[in-house]
DSSP file (Angstrom, degrees, kcal/mol; ACC not computed):
  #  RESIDUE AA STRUCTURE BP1 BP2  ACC     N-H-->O    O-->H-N    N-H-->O    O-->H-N    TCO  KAPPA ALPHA  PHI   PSI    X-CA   Y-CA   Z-CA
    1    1 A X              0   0    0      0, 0.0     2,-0.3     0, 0.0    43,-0.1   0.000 360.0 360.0 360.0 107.5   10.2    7.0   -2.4
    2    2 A X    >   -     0   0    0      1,-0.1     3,-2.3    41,-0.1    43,-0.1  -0.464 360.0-108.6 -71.4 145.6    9.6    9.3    0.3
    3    3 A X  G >  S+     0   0    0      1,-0.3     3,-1.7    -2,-0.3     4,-0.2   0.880 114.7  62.5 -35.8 -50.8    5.8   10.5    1.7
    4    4 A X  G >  S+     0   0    0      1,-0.3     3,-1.4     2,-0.1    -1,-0.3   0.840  93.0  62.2 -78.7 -15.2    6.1   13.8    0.3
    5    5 A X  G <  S+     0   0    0     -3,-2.3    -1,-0.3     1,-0.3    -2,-0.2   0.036  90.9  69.6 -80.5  23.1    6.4   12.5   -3.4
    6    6 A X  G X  S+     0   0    0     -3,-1.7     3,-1.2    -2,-0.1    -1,-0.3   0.210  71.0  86.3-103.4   7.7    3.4   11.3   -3.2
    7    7 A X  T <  S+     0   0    0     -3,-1.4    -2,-0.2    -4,-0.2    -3,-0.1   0.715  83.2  62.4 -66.9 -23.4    1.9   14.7   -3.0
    8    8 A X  T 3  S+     0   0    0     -4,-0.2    -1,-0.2     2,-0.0     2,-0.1   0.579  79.2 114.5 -94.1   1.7    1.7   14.7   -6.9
    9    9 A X    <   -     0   0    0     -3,-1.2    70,-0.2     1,-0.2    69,-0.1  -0.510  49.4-161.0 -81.1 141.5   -0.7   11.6   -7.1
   10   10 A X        -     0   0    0     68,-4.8     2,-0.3    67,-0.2    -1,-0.2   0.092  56.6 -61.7-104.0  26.2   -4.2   12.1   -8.4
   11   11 A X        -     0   0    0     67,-0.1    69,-2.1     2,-0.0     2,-0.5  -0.962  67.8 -57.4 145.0-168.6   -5.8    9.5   -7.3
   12   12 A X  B     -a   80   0A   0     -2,-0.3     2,-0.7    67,-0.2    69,-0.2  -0.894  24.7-149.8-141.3 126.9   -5.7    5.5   -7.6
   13   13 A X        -     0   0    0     67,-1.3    69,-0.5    -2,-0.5     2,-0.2  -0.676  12.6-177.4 -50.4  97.5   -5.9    2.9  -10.2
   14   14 A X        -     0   0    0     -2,-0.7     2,-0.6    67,-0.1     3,-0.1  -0.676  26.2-120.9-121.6 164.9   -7.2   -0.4   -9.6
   15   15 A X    >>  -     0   0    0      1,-0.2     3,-5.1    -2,-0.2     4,-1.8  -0.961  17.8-124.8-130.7 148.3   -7.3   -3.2  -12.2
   16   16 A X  T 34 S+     0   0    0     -2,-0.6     3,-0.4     1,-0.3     4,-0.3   0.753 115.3  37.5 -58.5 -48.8  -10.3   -4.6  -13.2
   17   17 A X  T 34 S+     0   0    0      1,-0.2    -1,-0.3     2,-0.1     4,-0.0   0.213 119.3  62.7 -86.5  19.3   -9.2   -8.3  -12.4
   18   18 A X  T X> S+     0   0    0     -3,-5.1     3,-0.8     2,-0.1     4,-0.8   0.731  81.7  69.0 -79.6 -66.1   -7.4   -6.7   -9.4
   19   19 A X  T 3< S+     0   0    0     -4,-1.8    11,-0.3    -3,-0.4    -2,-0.1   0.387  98.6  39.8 -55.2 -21.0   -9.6   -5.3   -7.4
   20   20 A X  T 3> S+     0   0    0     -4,-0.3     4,-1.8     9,-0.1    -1,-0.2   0.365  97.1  88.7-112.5 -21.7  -11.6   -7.9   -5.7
   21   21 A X  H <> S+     0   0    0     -3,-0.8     4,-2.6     1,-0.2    -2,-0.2   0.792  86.0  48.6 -37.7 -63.7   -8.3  -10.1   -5.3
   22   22 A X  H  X S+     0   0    0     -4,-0.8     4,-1.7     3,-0.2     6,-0.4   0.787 109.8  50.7 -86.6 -35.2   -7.2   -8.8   -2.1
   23   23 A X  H  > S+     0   0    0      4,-0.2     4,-0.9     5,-0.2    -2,-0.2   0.939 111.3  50.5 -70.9 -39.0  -10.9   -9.1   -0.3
   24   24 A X  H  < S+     0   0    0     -4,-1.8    -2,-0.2     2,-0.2    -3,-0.1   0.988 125.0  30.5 -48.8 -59.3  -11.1  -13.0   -1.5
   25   25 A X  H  < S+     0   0    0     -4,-2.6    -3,-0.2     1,-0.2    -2,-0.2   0.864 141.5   7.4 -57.9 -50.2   -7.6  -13.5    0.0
   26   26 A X  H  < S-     0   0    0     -4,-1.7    -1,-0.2    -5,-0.1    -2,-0.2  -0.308  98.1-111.1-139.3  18.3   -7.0  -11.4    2.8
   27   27 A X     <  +     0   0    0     -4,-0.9    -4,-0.2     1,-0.1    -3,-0.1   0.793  69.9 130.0   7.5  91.4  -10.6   -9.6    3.5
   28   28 A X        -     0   0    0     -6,-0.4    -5,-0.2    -8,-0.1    -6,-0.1  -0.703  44.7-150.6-156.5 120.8   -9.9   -6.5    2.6
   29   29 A X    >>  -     0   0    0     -6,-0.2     3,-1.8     3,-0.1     4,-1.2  -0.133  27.2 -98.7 -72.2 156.9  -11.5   -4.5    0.5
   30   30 A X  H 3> S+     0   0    0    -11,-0.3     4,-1.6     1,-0.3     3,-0.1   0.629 114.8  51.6 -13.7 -72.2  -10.6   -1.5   -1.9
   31   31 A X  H 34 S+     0   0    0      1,-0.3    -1,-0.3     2,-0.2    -2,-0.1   0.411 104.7  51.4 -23.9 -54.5  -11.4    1.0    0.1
   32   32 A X  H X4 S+     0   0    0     -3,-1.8     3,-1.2     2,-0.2     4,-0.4   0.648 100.0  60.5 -72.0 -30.4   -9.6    0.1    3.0
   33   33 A X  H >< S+     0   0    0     -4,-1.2     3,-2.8     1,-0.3     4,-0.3   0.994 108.2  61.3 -63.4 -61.8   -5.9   -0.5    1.2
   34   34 A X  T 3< S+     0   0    0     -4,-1.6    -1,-0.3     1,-0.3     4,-0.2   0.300  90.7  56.5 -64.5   7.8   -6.6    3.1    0.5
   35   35 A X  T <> S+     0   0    0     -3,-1.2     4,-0.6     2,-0.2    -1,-0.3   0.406  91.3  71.8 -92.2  -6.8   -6.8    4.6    3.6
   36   36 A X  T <4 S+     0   0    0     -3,-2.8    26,-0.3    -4,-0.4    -2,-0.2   0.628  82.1  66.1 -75.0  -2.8   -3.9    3.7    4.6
   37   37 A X  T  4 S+     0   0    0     -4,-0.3    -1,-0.2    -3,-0.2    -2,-0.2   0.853 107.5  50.8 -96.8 -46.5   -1.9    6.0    2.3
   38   38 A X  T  4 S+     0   0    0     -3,-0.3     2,-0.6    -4,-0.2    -1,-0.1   0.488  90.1  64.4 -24.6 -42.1   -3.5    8.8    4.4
   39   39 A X  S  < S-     0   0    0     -4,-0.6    23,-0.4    23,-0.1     2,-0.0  -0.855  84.9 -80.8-114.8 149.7   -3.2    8.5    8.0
   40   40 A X  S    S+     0   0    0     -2,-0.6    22,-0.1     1,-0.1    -2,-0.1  -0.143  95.4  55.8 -76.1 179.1    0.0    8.7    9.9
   41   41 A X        +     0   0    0      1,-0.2     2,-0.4    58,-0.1    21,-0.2   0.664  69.7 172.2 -59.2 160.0    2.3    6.8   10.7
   42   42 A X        -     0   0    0     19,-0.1     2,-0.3    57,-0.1    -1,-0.2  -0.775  18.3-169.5-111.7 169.3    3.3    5.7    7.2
   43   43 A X  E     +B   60   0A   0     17,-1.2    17,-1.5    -2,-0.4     2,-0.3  -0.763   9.5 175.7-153.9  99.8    6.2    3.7    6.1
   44   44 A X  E     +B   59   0A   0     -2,-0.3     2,-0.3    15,-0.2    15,-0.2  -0.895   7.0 174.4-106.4 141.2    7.0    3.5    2.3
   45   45 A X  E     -B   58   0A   0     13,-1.9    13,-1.0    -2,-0.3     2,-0.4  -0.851  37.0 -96.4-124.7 164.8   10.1    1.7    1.2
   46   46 A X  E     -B   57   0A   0     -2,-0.3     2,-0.7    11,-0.2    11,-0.2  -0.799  26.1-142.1 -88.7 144.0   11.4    0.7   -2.3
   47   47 A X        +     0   0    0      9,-2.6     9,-0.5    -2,-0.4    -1,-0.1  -0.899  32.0 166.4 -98.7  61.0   10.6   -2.8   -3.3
   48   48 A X  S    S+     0   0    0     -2,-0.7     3,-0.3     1,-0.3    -1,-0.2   0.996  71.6  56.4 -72.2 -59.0   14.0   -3.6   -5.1
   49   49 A X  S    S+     0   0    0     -3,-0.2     2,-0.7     1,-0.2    -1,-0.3   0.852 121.7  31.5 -37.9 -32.5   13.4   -7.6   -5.2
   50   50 A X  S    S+     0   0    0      6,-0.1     2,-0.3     2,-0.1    -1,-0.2  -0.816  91.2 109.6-122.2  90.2   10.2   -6.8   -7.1
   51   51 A X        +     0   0    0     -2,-0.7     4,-0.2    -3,-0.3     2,-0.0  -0.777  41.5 134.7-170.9 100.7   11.1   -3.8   -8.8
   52   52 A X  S    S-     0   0    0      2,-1.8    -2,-0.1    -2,-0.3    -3,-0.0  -0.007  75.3  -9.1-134.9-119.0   11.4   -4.5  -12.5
   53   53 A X  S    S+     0   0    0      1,-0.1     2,-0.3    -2,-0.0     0, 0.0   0.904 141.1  45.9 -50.4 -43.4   10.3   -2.9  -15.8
   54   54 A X  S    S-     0   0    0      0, 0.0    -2,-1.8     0, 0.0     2,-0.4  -0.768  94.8-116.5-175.9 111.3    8.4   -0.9  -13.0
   55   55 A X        -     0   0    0     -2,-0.3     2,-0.3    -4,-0.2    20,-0.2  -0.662  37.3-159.9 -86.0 109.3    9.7    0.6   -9.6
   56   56 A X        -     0   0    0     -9,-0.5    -9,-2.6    -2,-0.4     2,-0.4  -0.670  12.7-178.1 -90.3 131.8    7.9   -1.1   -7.0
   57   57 A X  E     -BC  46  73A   0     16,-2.2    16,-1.4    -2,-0.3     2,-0.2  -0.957  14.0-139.5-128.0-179.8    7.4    0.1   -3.3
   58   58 A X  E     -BC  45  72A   0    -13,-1.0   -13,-1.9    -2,-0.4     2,-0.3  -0.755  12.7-157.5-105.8 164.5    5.6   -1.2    0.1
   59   59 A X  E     -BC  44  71A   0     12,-1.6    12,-2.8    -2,-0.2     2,-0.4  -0.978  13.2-164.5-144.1 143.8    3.9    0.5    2.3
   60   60 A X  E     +BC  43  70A   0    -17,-1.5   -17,-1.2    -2,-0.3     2,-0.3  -0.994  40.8 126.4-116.4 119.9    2.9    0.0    6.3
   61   61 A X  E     - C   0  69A   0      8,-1.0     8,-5.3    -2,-0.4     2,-0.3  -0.962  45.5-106.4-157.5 175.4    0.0    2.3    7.5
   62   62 A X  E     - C   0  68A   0    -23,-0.4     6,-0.2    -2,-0.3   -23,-0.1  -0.930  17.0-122.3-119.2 140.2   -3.2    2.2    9.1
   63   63 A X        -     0   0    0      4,-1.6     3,-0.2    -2,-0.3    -1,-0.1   0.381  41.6 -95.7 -40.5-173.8   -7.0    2.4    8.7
   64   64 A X  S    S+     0   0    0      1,-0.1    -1,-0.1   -32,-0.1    -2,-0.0   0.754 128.0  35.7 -61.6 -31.6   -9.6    4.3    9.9
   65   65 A X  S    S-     0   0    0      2,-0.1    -1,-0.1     0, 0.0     3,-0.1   0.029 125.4 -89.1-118.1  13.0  -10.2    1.4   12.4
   66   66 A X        +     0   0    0      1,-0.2     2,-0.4    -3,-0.2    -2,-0.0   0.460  64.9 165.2  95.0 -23.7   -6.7    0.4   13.1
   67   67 A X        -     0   0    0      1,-0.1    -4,-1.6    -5,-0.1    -1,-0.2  -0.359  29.2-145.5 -29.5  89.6   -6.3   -2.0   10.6
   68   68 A X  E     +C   62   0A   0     -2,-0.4    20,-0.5    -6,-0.2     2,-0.4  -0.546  29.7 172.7 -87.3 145.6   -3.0   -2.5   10.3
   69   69 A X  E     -C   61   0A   0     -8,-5.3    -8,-1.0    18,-0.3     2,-0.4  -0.915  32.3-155.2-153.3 135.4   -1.8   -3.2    6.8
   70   70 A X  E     +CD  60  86A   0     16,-3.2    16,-2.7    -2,-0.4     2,-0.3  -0.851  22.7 174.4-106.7 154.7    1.0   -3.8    4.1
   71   71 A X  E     -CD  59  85A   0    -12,-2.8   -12,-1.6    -2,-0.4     2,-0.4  -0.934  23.8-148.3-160.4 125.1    0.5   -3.0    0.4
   72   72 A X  E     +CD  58  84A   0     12,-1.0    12,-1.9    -2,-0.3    11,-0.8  -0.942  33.5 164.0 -97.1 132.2    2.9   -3.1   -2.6
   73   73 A X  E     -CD  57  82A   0    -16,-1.4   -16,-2.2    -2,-0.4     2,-0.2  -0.513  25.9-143.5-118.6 179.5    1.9   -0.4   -5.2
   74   74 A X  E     - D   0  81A   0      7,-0.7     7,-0.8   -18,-0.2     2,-0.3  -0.545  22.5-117.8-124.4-163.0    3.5    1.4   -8.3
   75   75 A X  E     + D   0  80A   0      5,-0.3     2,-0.4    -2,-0.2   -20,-0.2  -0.966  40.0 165.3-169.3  94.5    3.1    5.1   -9.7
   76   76 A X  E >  S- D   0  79A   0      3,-2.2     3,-0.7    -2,-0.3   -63,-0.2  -0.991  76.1 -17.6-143.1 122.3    1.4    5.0  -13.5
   77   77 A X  T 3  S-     0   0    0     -2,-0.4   -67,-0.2     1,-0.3    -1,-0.1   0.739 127.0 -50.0  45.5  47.5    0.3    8.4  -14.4
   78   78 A X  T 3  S+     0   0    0      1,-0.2   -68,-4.8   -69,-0.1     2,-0.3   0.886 115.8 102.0  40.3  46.4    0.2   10.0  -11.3
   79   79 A X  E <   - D   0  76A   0     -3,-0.7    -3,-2.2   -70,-0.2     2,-0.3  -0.958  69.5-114.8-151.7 150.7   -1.7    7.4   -9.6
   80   80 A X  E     -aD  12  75A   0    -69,-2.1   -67,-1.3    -2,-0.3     2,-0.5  -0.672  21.5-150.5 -90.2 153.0   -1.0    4.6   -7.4
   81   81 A X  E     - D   0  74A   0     -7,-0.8    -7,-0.7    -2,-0.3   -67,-0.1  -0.929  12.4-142.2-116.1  90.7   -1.6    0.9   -8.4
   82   82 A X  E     + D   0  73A   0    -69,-0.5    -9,-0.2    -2,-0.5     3,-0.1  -0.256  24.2 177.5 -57.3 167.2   -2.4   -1.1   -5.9
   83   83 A X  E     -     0   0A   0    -11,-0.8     2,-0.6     1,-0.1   -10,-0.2   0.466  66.1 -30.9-148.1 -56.2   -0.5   -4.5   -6.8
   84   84 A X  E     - D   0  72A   0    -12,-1.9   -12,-1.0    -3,-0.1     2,-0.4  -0.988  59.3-170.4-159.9 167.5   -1.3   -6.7   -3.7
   85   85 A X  E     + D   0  71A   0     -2,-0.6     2,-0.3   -14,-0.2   -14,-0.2  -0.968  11.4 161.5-137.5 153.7   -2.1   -5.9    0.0
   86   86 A X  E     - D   0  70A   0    -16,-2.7   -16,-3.2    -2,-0.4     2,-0.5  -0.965  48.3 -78.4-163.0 165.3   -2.6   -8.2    3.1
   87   87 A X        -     0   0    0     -2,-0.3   -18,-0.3   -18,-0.2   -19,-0.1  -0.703  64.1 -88.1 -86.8 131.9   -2.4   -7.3    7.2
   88   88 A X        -     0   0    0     -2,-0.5    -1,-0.1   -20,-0.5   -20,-0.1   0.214  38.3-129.5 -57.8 133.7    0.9   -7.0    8.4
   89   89 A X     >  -     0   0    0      1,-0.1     4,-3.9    -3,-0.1     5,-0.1  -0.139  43.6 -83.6 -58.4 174.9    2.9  -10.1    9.7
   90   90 A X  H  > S+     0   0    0      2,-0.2     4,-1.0     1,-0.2    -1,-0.1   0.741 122.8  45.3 -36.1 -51.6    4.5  -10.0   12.9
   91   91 A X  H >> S+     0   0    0      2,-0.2     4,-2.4     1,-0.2     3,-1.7   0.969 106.3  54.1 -86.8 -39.1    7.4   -8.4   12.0
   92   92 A X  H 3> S+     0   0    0      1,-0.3     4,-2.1     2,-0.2     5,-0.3   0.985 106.9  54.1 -45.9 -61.3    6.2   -5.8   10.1
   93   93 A X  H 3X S+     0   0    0     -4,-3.9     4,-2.9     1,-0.2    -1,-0.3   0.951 107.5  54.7 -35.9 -35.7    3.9   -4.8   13.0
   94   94 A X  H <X S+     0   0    0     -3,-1.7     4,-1.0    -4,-1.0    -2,-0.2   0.923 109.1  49.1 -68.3 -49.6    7.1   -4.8   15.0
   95   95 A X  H  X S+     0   0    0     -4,-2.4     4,-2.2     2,-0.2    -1,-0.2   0.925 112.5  42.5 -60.0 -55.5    8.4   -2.4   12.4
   96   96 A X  H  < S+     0   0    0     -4,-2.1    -2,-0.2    -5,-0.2    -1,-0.1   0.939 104.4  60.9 -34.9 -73.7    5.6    0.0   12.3
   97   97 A X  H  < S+     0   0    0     -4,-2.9    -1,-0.2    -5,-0.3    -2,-0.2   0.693  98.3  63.4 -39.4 -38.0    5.0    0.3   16.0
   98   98 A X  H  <        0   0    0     -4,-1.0    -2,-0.2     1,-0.3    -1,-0.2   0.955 360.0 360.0 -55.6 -61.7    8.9    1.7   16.2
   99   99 A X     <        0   0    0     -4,-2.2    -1,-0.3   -58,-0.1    -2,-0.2   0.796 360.0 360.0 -54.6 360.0    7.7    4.7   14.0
C-alpha cells in the first residue's frame, strides 16, 4: 500500500476492547498512533506474515513530539483499524531515519 491510497480514508476505527490496549502496554494513547499517519516521513509496508482473511500493513511515522512509532492497521470501510502499535525497536528506527 502506497501513501497516496490512503487519501480515500475517512477516518479511523478503533475497537471498543482495542483501544485502551496499546496505552496499558506500550503508553500510548489513541490519539497519538494517529498522528503518525499524518506527518512525514511515513513508511507503510504490506504485512504479508500477518496478512490473512484481511490485508494487513505496518507503518513507521512520527508524532507531533517525535514520538517515534510502529503500528500495524487494516482498511474496513474506508477507515483504518488500528490492530496494535508500540515505539519503534532499534532497527526499525534505523529504518526510518534512512527515509
Amino acid at each position: 500500500m502506497m501513501k497516496n491510497q490512503l487519501t480515500n480514508i475517512t477516518g479511523f476505527e478503533w475497537d471498543e476492547g482495542n483501544i485502551n490496549k496499546n496505552k496499558e502496554k506500550h503508553g500510548l494513547d489513541w490519539w497519538l498512533i494517529e498522528e503518525i499517519f499524518f506527518y512525514e516521513p511515513v513508511i507503510i509496508q504490506d504485512d504479508i506474515r500477518h496478512s490473512g482473511e484481511e490485508k494487513r500493513w505496518f507503518l513507521l511515522g512520527k508524532t507531533d513530539n517525535a514520538v517515534l512509532i510502529m503500528a500495524v492497521f487494516t482498511v474496513r470501510n474506508q477507515k483504518i483499524r488500528i490492530i496494535s502499535a508500540r515505539k519503534m525497536n532499534k532497527k526499525e528506527r534505523k529504518a526510518y531515519e534512512k527515509a
